[in-house]
C-alpha positions in Angstrom: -8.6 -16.1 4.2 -11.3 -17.8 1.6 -12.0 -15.1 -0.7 -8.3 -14.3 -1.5 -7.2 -15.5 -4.9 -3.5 -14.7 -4.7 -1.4 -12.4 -3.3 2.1 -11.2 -4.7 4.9 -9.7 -2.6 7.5 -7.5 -4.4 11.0 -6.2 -2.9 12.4 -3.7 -4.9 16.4 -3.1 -3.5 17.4 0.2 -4.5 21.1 1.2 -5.2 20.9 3.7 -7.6 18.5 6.8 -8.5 17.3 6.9 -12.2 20.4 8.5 -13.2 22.8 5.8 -12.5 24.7 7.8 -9.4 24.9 5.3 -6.2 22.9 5.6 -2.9 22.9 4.1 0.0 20.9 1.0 -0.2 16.9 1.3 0.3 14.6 -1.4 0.3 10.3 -1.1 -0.7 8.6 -3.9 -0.6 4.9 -4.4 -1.1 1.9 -6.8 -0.9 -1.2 -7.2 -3.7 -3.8 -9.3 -2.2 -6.0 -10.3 -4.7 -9.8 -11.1 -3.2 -13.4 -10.8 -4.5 -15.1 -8.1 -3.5 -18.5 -9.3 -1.8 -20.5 -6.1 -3.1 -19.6 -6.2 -6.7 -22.3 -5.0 -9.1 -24.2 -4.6 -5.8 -25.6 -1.2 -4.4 -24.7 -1.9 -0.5 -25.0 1.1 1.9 -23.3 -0.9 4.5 -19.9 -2.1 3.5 -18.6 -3.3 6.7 -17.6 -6.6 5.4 -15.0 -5.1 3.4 -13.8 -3.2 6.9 -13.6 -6.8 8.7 -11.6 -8.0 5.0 -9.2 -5.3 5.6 -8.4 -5.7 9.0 -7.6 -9.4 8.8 -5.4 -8.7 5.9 -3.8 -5.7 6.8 -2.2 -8.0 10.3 -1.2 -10.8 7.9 0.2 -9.0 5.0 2.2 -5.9 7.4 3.7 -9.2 9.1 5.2 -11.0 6.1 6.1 -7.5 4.4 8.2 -6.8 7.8 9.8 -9.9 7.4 11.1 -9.2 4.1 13.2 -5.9 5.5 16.5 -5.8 6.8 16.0 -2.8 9.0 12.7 -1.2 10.4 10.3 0.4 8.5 10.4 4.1 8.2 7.8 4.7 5.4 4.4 3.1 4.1 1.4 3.2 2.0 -1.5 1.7 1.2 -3.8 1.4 -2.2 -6.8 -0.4 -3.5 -7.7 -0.9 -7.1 -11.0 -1.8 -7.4 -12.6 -4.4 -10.2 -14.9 -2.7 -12.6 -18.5 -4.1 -11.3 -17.0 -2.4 -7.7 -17.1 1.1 -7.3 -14.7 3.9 -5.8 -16.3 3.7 -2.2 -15.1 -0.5 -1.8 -11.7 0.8 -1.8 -12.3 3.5 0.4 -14.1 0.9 2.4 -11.0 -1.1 2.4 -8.2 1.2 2.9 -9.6 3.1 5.8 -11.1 2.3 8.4 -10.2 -0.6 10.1 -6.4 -1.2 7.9 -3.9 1.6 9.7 -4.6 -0.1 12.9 -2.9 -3.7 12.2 -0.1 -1.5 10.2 0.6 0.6 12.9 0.5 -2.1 15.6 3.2 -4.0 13.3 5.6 -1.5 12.8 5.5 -0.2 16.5 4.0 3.2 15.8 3.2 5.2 13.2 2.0 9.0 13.8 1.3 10.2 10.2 -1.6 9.5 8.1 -0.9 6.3 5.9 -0.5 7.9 2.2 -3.5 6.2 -0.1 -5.0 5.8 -3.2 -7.5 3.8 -4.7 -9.4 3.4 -8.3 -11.4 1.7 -10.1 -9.7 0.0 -13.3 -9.4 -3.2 -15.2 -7.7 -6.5 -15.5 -4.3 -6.0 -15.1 -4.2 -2.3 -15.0 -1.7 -0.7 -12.4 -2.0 1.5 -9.5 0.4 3.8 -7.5 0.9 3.3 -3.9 2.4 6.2 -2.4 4.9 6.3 0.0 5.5 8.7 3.4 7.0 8.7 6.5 5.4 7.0 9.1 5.9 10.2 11.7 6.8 13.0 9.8 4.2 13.6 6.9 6.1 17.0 5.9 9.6 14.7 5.4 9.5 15.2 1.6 12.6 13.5 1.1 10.5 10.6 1.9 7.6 10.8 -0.2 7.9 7.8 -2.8 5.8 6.0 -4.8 5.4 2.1 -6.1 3.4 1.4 -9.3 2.1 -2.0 -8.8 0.3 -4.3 -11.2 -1.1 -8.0 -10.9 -1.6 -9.0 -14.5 -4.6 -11.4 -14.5 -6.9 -8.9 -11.7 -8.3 -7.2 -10.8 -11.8 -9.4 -12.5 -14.6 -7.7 -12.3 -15.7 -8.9 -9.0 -12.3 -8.6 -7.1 -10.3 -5.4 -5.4 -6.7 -5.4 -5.2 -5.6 -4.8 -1.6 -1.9 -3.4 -1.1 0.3 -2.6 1.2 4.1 -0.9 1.0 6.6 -0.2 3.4 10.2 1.2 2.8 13.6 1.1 4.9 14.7 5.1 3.8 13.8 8.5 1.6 14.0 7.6 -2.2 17.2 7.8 -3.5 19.5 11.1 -3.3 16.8 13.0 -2.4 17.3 17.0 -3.6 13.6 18.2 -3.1 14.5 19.3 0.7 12.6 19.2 3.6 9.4 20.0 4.7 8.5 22.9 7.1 8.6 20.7 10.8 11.7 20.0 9.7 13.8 23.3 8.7 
């Protein structure tokens, strides 16, 4: 794609929680996909480009992200952070409604909402890119989050595109489960 700058693939491999005790072994990985946004600093009622933008790298990312897993994905997420002459709407534009389709299609299914977030913020700032389950959105065990960061974007003309997926729940999960699922 011509307008990406860079993208950069993370795989976190999870064999511990945060207090040291062993789990079994989960992997998140993630995709940032770094691209200028074509409406920046411009008031555009129609911002289908950005749907077209998000469709071709939802198929492309999802694949490479798959290929970094060792077992199918049970979880995923998606979340936009947006350059500061963008505004909030370019990353709903991007995150909805033409990117659960090539996610979904990837994975083989995929009945619950993908989790989302999106912001505007500045070079190099972070964003959280929650995690669910891909069928059961009241498995709390498996609401997670990433906090992802490119350091030289988003510029003030760019969005940061991303895209997680994740082989299990977050480690020993205690919170229990949701109401489908008592």
């Amino acid at each position: 794609m011509r307008s990406v700058r860079k993208t950069v693939f993370i795989r976190e491999v999870i064999a511990a929680d945060e207090m040291g005790r062993s789990c079994d072994t989960i992997i998140r990985v993630a995709a940032a996909a770094v691209f200028k946004n074509p409406y920046a600093g411009i008031d555009q009622q129609d911002l289908s480009q950005l749907f077209e933008v998000s469709a071709e790298l939802g198929q492309s990312l999802v694949h490479d992200l798959m290929n970094m897993l060792s077992r199918p994905p049970v979880c995923y997420g998606k979340a936009a952070l947006i350059g500061s002459a963008g505004a909030m709407e370019h990353g709903a534009a991007v995150l909805h409604p033409a990117l659960g389709k090539p996610v979904r299609a990837a994975i083989g299914g995929g009945k619950a909402l993908i989790p989302s977030n999106h912001k505007v913020g500045p070079l190099g700032g972070c964003i959280d890119l929650p995690l669910g389950h891909k069928d059961e959105p009241w498995s709390f065990d498996h609401i997670d989050t990433m906090t992802l960061c490119v350091p030289d974007a988003p510029r003030a003309d760019e969005i940061v595109l991303c895209i997680g997926l994740s082989d299990g729940t977050r480690a020993n999960p205690r919170a229990g489960k949701g109401p489908t699922q008592s």
